[in-house]
The first five atom37 places (N, CA, C, CB, O) and aatype in JSON, in Angstrom:
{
  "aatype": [20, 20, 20, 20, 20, 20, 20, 20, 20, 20, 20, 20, 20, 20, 20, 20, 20, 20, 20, 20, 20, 20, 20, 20, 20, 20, 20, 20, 20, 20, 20, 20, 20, 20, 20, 20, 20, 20, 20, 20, 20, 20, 20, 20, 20, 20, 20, 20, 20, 20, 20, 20, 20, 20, 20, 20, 20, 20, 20, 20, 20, 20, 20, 20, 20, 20, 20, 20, 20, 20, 20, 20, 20, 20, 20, 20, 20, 20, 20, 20, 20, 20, 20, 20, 20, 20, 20, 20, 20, 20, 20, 20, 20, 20, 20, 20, 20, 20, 20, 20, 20, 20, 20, 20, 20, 20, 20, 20, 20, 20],
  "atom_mask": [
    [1, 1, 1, 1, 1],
    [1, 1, 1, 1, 1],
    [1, 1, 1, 1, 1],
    [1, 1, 1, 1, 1],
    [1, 1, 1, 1, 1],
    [1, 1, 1, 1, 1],
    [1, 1, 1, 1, 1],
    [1, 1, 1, 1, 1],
    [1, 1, 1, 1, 1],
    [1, 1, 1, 1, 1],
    [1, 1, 1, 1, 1],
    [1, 1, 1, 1, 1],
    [1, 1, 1, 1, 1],
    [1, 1, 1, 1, 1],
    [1, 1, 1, 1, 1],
    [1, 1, 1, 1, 1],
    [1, 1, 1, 1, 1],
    [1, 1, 1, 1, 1],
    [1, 1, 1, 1, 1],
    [1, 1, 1, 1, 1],
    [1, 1, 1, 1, 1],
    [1, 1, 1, 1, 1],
    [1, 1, 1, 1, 1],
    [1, 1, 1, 1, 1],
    [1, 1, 1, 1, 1],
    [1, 1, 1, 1, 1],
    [1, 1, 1, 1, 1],
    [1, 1, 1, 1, 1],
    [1, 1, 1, 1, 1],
    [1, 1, 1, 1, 1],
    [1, 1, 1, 1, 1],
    [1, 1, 1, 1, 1],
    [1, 1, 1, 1, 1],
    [1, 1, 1, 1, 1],
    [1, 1, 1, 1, 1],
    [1, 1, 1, 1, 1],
    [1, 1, 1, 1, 1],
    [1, 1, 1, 1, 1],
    [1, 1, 1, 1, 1],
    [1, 1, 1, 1, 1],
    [1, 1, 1, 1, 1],
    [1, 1, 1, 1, 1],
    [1, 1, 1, 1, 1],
    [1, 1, 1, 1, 1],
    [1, 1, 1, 1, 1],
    [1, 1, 1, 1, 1],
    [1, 1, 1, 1, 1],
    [1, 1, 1, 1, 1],
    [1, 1, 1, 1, 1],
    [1, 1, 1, 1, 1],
    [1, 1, 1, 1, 1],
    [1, 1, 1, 1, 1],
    [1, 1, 1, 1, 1],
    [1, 1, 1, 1, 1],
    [1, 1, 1, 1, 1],
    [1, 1, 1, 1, 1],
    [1, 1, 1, 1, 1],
    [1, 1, 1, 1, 1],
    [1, 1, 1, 1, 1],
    [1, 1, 1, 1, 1],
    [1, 1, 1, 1, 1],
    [1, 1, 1, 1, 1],
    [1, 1, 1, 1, 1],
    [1, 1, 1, 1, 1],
    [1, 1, 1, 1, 1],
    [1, 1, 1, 1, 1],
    [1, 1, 1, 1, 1],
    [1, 1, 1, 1, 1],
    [1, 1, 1, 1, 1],
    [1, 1, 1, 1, 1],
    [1, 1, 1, 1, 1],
    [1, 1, 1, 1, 1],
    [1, 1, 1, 1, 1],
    [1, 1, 1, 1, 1],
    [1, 1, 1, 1, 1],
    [1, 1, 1, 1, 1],
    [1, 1, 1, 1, 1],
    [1, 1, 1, 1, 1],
    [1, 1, 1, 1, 1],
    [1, 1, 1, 1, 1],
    [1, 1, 1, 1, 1],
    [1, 1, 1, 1, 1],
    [1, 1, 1, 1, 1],
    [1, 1, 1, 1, 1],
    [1, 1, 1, 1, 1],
    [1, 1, 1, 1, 1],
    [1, 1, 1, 1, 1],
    [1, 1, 1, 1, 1],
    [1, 1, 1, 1, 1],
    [1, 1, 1, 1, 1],
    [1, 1, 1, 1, 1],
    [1, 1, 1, 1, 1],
    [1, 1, 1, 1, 1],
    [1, 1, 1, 1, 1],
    [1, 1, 1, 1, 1],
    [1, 1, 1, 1, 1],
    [1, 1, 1, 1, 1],
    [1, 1, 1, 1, 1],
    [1, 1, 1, 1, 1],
    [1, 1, 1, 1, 1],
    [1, 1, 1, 1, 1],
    [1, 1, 1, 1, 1],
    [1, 1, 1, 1, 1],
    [1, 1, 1, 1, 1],
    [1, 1, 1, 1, 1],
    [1, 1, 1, 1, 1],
    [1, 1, 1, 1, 1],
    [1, 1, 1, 1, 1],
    [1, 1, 1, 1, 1],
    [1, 1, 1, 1, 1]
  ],
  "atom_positions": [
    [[0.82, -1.19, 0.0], [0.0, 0.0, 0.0], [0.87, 1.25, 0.0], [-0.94, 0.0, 1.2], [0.52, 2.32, -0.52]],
    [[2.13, 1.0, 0.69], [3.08, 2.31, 0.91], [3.53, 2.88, -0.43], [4.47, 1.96, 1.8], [3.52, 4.03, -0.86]],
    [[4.1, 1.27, -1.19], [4.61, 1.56, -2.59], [3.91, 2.48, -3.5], [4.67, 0.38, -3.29], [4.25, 3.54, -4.03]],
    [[2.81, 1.74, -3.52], [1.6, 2.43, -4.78], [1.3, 3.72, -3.89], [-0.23, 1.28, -5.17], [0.62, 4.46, -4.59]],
    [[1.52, 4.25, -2.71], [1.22, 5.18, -2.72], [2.44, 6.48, -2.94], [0.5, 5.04, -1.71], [2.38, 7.69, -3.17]],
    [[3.65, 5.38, -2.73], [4.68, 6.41, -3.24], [5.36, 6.58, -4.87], [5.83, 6.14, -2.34], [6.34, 7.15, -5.36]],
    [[4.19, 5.71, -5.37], [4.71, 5.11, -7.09], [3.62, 6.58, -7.33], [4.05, 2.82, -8.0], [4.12, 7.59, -7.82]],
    [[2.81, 6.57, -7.12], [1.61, 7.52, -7.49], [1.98, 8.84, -7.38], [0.39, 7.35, -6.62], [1.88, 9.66, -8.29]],
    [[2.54, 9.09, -5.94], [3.15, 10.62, -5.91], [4.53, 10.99, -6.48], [3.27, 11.07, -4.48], [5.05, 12.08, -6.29]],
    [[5.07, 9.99, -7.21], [6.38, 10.08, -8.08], [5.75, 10.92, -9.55], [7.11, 8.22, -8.45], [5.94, 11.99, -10.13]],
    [[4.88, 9.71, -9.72], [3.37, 9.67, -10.93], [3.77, 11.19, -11.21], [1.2, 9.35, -10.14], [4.48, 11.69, -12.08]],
    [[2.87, 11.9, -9.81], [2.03, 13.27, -10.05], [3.47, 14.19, -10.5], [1.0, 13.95, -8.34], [3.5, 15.02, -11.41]],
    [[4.8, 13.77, -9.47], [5.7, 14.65, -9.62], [6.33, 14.74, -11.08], [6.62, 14.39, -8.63], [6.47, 15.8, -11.69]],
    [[6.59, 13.86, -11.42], [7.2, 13.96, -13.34], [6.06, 14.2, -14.15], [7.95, 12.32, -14.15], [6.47, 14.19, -15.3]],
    [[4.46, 14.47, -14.13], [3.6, 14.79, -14.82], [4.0, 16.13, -14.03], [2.21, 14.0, -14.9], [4.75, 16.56, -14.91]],
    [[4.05, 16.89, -13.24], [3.97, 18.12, -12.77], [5.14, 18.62, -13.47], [3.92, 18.26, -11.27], [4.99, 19.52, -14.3]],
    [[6.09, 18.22, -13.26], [7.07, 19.12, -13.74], [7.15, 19.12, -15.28], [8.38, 18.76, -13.14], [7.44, 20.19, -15.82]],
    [[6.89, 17.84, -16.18], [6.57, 18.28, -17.69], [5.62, 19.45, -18.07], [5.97, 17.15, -18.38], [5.86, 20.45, -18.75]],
    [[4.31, 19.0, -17.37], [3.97, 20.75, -17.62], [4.23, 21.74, -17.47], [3.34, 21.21, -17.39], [3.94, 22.63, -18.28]],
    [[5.12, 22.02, -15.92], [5.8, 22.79, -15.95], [6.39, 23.47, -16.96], [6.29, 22.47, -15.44], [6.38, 24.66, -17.28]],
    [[7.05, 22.21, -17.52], [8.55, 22.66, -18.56], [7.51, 22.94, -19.55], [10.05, 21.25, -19.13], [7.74, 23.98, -20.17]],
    [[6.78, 22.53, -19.79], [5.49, 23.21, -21.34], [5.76, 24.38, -21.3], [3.55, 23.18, -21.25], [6.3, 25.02, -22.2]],
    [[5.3, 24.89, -19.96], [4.51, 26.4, -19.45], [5.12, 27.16, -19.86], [4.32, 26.87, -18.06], [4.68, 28.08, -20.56]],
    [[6.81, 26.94, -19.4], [7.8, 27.48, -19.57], [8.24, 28.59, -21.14], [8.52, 26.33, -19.33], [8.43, 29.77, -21.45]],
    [[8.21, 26.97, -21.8], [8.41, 27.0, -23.32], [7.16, 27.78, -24.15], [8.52, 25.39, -23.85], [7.33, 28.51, -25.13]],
    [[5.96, 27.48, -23.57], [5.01, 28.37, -24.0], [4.76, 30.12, -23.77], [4.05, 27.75, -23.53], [4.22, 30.94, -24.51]],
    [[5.58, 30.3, -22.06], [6.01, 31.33, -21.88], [6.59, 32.13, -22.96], [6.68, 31.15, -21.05], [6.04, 32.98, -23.66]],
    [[8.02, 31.61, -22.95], [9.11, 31.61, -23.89], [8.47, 32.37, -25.25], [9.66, 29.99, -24.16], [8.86, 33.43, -25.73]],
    [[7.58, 31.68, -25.63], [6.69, 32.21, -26.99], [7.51, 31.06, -27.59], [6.84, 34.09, -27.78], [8.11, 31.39, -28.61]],
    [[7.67, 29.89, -27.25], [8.35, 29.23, -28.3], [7.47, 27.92, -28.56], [9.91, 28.93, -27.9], [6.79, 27.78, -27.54]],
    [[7.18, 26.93, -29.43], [6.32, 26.04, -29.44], [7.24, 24.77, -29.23], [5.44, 26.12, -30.67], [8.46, 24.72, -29.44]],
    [[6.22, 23.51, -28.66], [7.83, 21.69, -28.44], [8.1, 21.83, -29.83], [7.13, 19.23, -27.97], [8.93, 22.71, -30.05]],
    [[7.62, 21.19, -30.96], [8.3, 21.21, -31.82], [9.68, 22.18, -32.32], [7.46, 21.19, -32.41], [10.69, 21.85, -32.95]],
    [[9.38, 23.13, -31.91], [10.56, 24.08, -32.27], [11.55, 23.85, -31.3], [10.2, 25.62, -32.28], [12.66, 24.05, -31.81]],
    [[11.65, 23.51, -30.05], [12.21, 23.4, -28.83], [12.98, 22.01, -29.7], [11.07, 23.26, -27.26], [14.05, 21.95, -30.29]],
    [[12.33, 21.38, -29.57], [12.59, 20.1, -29.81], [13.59, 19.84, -31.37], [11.06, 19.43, -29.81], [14.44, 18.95, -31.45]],
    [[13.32, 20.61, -32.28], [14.43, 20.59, -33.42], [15.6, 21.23, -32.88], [14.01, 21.36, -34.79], [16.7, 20.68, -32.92]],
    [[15.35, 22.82, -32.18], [16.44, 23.07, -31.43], [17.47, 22.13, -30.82], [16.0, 23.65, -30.57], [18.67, 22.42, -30.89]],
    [[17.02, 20.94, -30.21], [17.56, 20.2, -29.71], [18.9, 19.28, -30.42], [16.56, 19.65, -29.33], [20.09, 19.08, -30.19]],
    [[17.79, 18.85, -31.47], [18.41, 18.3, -32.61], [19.69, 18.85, -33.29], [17.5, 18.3, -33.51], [20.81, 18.36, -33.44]],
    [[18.99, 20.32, -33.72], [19.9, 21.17, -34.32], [21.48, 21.27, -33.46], [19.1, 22.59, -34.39], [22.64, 20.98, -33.76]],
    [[21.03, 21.64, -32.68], [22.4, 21.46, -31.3], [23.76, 20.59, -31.39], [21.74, 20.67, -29.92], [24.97, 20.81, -31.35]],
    [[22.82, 19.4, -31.53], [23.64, 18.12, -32.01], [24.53, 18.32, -33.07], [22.78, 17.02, -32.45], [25.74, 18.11, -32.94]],
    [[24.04, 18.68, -34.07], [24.07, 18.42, -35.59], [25.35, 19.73, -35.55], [22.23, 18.71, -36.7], [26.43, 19.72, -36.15]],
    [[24.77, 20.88, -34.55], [25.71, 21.93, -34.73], [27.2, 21.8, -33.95], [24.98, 23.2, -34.27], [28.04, 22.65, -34.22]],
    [[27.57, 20.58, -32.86], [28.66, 20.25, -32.72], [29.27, 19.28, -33.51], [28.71, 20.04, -31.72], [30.48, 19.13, -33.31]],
    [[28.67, 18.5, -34.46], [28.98, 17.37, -35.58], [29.46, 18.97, -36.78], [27.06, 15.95, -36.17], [30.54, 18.92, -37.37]],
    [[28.99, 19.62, -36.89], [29.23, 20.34, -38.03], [30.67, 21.66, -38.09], [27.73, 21.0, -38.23], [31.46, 22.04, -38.95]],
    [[30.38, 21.99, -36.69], [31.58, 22.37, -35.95], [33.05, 21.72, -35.96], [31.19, 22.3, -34.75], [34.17, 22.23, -35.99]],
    [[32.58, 20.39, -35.93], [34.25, 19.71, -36.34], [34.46, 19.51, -37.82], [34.53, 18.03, -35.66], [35.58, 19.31, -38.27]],
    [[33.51, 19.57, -38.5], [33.56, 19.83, -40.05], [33.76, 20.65, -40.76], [32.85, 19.69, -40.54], [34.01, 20.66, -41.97]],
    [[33.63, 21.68, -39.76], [34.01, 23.38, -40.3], [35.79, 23.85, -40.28], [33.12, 24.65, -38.96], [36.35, 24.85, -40.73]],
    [[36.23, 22.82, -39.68], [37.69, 23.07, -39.14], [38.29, 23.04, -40.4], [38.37, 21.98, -38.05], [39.03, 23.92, -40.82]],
    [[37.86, 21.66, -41.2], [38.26, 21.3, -42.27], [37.37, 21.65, -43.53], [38.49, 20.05, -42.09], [37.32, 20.69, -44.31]],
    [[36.78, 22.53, -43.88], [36.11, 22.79, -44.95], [36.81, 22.67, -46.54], [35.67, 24.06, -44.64], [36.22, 22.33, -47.56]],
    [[38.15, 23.04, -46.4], [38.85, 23.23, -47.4], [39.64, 21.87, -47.93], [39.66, 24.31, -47.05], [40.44, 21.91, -48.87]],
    [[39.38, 20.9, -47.34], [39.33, 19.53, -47.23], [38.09, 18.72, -48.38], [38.99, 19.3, -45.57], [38.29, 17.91, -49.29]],
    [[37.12, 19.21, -48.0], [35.87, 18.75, -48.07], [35.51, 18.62, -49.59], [34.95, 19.65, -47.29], [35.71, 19.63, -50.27]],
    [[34.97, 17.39, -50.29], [34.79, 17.43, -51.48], [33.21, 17.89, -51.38], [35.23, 16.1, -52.21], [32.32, 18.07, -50.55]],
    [[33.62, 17.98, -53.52], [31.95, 19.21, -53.88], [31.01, 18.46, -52.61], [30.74, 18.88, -56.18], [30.57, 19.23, -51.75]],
    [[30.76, 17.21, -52.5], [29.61, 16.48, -52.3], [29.34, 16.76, -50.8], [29.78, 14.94, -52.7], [28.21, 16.89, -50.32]],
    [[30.53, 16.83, -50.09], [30.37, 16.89, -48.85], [30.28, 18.34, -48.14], [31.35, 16.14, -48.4], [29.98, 18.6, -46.97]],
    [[30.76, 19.5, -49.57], [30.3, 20.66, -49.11], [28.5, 20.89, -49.39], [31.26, 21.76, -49.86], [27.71, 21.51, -48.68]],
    [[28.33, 20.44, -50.16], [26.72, 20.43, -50.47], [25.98, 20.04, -49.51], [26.29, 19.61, -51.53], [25.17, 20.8, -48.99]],
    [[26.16, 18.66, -49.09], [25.81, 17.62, -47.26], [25.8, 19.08, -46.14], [27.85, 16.02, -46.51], [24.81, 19.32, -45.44]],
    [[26.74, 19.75, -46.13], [27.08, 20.52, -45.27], [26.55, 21.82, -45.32], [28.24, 20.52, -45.27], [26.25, 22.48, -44.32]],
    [[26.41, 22.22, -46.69], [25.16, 23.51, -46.43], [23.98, 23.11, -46.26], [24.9, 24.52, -47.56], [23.27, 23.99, -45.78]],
    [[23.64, 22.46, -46.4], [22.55, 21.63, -46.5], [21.95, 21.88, -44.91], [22.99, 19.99, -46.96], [20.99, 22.55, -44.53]],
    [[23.11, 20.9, -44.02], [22.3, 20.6, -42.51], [23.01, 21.85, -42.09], [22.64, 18.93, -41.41], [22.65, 22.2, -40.96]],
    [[23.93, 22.68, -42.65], [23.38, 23.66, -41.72], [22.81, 24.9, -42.61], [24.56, 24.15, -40.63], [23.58, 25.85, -42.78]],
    [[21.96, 24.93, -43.0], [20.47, 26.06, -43.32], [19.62, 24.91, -42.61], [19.84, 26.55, -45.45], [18.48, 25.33, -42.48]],
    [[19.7, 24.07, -42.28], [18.64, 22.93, -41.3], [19.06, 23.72, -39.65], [19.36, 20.6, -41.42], [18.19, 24.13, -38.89]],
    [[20.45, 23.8, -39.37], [20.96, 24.52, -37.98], [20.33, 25.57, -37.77], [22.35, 24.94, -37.89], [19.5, 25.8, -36.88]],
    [[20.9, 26.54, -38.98], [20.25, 27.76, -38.8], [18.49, 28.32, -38.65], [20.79, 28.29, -39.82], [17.85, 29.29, -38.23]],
    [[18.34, 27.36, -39.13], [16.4, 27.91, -39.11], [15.83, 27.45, -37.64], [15.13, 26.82, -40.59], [15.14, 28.17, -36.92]],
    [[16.23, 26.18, -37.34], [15.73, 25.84, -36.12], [16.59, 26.72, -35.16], [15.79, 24.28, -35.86], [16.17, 27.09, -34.07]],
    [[17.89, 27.04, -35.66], [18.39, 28.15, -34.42], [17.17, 29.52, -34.08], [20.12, 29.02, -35.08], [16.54, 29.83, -33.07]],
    [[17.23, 30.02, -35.32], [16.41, 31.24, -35.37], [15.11, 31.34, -34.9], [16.31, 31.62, -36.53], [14.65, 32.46, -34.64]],
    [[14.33, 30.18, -34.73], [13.03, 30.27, -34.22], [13.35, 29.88, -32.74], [11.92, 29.31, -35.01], [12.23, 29.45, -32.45]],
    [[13.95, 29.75, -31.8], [14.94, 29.95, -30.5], [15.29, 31.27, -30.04], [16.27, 29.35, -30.73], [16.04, 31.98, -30.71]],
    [[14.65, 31.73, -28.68], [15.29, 32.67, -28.76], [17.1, 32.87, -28.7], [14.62, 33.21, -27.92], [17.76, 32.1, -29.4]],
    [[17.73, 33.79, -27.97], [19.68, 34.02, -28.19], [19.39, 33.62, -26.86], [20.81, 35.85, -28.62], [19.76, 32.46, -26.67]],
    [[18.87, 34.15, -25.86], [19.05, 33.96, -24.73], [19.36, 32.58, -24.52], [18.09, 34.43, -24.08], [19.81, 32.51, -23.38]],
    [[19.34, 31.41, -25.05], [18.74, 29.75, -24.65], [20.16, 29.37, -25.69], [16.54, 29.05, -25.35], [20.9, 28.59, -25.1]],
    [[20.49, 29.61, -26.57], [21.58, 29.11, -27.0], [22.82, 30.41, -26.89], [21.24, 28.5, -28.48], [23.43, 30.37, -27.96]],
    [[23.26, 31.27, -26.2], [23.96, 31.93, -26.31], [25.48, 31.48, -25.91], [23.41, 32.8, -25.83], [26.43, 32.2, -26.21]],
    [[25.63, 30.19, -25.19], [26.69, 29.62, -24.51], [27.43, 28.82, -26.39], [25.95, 28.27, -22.88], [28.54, 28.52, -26.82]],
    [[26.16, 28.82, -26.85], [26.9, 27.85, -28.55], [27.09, 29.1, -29.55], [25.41, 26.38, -29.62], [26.91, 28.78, -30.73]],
    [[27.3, 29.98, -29.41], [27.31, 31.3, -30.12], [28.22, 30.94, -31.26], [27.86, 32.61, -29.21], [28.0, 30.68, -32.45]],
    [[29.76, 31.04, -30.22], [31.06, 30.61, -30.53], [30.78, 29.62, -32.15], [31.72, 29.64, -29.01], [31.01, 29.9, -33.32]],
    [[30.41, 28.84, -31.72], [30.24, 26.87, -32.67], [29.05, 27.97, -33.82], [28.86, 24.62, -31.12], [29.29, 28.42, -34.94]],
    [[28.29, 28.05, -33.31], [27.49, 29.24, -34.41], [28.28, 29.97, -35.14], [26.65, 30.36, -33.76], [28.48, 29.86, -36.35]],
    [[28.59, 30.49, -34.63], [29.51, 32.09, -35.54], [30.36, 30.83, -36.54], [31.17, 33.6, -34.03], [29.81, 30.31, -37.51]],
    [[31.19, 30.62, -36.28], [32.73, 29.59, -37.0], [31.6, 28.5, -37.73], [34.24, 28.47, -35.34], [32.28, 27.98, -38.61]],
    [[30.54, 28.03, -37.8], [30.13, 27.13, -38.84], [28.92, 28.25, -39.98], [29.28, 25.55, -37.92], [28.53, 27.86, -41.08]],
    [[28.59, 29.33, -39.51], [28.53, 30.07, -40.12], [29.58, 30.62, -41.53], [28.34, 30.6, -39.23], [29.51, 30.79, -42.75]],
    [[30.39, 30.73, -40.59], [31.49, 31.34, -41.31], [32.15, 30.71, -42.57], [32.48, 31.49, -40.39], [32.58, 31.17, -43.62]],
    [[32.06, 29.61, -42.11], [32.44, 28.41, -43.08], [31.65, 28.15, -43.85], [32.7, 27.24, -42.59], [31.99, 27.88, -45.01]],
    [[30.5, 28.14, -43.51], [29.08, 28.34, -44.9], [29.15, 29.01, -45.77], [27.8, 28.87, -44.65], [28.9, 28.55, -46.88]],
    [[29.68, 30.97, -45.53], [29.63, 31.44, -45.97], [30.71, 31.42, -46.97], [29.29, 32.04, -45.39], [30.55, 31.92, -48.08]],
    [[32.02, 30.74, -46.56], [32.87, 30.9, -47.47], [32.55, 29.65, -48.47], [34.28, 31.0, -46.86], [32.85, 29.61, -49.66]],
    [[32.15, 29.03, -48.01], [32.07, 27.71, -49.12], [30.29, 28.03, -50.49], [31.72, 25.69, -47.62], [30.0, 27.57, -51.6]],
    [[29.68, 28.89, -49.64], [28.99, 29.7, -50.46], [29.96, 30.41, -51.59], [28.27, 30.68, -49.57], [29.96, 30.0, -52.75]],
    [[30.67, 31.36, -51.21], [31.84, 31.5, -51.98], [32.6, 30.69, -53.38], [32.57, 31.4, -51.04], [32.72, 30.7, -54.6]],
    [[32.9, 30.18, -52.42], [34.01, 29.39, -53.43], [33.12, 28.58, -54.03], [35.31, 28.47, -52.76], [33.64, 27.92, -54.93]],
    [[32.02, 28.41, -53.87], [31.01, 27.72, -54.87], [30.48, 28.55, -56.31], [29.66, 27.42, -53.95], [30.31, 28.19, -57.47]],
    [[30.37, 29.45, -55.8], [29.95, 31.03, -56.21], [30.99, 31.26, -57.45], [30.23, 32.35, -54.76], [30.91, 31.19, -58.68]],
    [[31.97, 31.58, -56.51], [33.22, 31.5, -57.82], [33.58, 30.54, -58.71], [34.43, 31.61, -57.4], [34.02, 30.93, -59.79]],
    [[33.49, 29.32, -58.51], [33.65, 28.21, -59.08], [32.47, 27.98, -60.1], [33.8, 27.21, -58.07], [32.71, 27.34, -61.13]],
    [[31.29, 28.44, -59.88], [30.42, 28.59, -61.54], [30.64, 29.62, -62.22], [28.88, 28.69, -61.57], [30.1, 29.76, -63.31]]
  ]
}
């Protein structure tokens, strides 16, 4: 009887605090789905970060792969507010940067 009654108030506590975290995000003005690619994006933006080191490395195919997921980074960044990713700025700015030049040299190269 003790269990189920302490399985139950565990229950209420992780249903309480997910809504919580909704409230939050709804606060925020931000919607889960968007939260939630954010998440993704995150990932994708430290995988892309070590790919940016070497851009000039990178064949046509794998610069294409690479603008690719990140205009995928960037959009789910942008619907985020700065405040919530401002600690990944850094990894932002430098795979940016590298976009832009391989925009470039793409640019020039037709």
């Amino acid at each position: 009887m003790e269990l189920m009654i302490i399985v139950y108030l565990l229950l209420f506590i992780i249903f309480g605090l997910i809504l919580f975290s909704i409230m939050q995000l709804k606060l925020a003005g931000m919607k889960i789905k968007d939260f939630w690619s954010f998440i993704e994006a995150n990932q994708m933006l430290d995988k892309l970060y070590a790919f940016s080191k070497k851009y000039e490395k990178m064949s046509v195919q794998e610069q294409v792969i690479f603008l690719m997921e990140a205009e995928k980074v960037f959009n789910a960044f942008d619907k985020v507010p700065k405040m919530v990713w401002e600690e990944e700025y850094d990894k932002y700015s430098d795979v940016l940067d590298t976009y832009k030049n391989i925009k470039v040299l793409r640019w020039v190269s037709n």
